[in-house]
C-alpha positions as CSV (number, residue, x, y, z in Angstrom):
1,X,14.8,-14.6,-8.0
2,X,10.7,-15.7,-8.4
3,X,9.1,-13.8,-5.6
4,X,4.7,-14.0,-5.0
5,X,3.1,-10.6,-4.1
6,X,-0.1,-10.0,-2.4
7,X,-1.6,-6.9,-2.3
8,X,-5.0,-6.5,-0.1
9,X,-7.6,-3.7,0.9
10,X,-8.0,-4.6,4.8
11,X,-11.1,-3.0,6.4
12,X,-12.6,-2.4,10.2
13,X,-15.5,-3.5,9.5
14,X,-16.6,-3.4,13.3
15,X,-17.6,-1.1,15.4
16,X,-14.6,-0.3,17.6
17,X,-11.2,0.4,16.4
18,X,-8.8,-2.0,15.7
19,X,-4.8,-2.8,15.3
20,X,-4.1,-4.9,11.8
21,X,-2.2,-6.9,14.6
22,X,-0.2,-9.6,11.9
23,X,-0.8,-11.0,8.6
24,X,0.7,-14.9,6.8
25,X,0.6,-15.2,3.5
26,X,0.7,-18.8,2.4
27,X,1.5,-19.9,-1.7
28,X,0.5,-23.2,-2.7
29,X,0.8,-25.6,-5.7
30,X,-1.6,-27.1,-8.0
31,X,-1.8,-29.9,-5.5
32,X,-2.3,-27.9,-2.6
33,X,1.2,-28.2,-1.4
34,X,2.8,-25.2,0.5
35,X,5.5,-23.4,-1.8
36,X,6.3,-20.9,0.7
37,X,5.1,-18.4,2.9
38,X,5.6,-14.9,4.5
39,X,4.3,-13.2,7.9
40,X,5.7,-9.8,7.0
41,X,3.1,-7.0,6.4
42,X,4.3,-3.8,5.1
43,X,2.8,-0.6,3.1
44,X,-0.2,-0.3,5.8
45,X,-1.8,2.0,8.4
46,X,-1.8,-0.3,11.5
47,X,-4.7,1.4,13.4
48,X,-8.5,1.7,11.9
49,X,-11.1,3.3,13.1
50,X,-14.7,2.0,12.2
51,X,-15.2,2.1,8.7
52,X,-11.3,3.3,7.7
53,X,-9.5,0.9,5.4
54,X,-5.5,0.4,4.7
55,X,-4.0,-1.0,2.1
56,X,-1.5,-4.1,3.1
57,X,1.2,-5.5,0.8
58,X,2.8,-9.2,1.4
59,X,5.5,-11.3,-0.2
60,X,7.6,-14.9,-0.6
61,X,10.3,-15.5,-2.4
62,X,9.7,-19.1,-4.4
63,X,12.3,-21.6,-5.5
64,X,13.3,-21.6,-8.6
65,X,10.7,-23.6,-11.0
66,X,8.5,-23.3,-8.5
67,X,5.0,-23.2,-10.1
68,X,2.3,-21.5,-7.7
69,X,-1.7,-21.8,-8.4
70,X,-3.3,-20.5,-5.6
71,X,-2.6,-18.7,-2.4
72,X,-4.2,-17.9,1.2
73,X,-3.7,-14.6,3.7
74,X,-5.1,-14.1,6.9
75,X,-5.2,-10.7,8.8
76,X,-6.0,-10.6,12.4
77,X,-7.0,-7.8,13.9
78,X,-6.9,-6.8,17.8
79,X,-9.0,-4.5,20.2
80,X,-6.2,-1.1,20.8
81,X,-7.0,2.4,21.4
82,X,-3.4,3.2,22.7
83,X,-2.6,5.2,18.9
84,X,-4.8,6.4,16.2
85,X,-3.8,6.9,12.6
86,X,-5.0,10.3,11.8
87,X,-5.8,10.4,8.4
88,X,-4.9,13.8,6.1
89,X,-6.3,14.9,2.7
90,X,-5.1,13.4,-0.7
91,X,-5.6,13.8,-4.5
92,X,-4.1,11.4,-7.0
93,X,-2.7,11.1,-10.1
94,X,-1.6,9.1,-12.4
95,X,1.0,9.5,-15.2
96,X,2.0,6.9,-17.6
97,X,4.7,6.7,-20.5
98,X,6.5,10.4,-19.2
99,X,9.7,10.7,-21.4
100,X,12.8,12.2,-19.7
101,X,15.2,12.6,-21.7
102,X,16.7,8.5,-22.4
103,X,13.9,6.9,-20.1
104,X,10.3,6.6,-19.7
105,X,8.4,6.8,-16.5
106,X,5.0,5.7,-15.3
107,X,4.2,7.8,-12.1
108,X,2.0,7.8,-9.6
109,X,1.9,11.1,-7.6
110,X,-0.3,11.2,-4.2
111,X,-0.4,14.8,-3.0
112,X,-0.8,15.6,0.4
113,X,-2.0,18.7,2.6
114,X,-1.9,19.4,6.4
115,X,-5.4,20.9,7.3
116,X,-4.5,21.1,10.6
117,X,-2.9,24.1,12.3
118,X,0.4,22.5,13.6
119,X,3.1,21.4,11.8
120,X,2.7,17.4,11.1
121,X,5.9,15.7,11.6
122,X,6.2,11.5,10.1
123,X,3.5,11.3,7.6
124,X,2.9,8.3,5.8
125,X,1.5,8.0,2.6
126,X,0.6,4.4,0.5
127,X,-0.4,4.2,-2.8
128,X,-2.1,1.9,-4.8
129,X,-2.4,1.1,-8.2
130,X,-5.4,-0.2,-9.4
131,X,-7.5,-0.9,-12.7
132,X,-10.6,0.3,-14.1
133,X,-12.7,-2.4,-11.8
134,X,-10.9,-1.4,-8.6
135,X,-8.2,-4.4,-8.6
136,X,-5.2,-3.6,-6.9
137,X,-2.0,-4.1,-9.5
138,X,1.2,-2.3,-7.3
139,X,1.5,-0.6,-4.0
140,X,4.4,1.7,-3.5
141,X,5.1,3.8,-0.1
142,X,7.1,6.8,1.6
143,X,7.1,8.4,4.0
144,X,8.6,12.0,6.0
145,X,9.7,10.1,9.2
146,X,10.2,11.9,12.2
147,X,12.6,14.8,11.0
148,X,10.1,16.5,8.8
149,X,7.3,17.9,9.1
150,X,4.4,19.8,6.6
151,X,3.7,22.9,7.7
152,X,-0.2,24.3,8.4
153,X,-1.8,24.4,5.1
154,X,0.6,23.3,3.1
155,X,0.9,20.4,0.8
156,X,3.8,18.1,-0.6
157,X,3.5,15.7,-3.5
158,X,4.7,12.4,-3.5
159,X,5.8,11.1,-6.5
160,X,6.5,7.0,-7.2
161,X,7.8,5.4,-10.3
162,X,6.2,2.0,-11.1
163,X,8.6,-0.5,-11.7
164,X,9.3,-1.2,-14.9
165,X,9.2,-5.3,-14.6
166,X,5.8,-4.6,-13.1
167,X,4.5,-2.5,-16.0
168,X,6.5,-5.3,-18.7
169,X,4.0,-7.9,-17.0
170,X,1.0,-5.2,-17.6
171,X,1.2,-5.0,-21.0
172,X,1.9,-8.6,-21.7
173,X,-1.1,-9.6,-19.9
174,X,-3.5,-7.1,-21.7
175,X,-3.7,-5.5,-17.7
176,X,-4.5,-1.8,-18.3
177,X,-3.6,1.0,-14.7
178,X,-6.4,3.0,-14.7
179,X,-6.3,5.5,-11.2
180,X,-4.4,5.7,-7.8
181,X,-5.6,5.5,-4.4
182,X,-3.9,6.9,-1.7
183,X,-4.3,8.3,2.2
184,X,-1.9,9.7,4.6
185,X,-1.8,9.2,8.1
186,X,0.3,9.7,11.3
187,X,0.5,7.5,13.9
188,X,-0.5,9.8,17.4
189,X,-0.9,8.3,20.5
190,X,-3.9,8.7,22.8
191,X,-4.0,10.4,26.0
């Protein structure tokens, strides 16, 4: 299967916060003819505060043959203050060409710590590949759902291979991964 990716930096650039409320991803043609087209946004924190930014990742599966040449998203945001996404500290890293043994890895590692003084149960961390100039090449995710927590002061890496068909198209394409960006959040729910 042929599938189109998008991966976007989404900002608040308001002055209240905001819910990324939906997203459609629309492929097109060289004639401007719709291929195909997705409304399912994933890899994102869904509540900014002024100023925050999330990462957001899209895709469409296109017929065989199919030859896209351009593409359009839209993000709509909405006025909610019913959850915040509290955002906890992150360093990156990035780690290309690891041999283990038979294989070799490219691995992005996001590592996060609880600077709070509770334990913080279903963190989310995205990461996101990107080049020297800041363009966004792959987006992985995880996350501890709601059955684990990180305790006060402690921190957990994250660790996220990069798929090898991804890094094929890299290096056929002259596209060199330079860094990783990450954040952490958890979704709370106002009072």
């Amino acid at each position: 299967s042929t599938y189109g990716y998008l991966f976007a930096k989404v900002e608040n650039v308001g002055d209240k916060p905001i819910k990324l409320n939906a997203g459609v991803l629309e492929i097109y043609d060289a004639n401007g003819d719709a291929l195909t087209s997705s409304d399912y946004v994933y890899n994102c924190a869904r509540y900014l505060q002024p100023g925050e930014y999330t990462y957001a990742q899209m895709y469409a599966q296109l017929e065989e043959g199919a030859a896209p040449s351009d593409y359009m998203v839209t993000f709509t945001g909405k006025s909610d203050s019913d959850y915040t996404d509290v955002r906890l500290p992150v360093t990156t890293d990035l780690k290309l060409n690891v041999e283990d043994g038979w294989w070799i890895h490219n691995y992005m590692y996001a590592t996060v710590t609880n600077n709070t003084d509770a334990d913080v149960y279903g963190i989310n961390v995205v990461l996101a590949l990107l080049d020297a100039e800041g363009n966004i090449l792959y987006m992985d995710a995880d996350s501890l759902y709601s059955e684990r927590a990180l305790t006060p002061g402690s921190s957990m890496i994250i660790r996220k291979d990069i798929p090898s068909a991804f890094i094929e198209y890299f290096t056929a394409n002259g596209i060199v991964p330079a860094s990783v960006d990450a954040f952490a959040y958890v979704e709370v729910a106002n009072d």
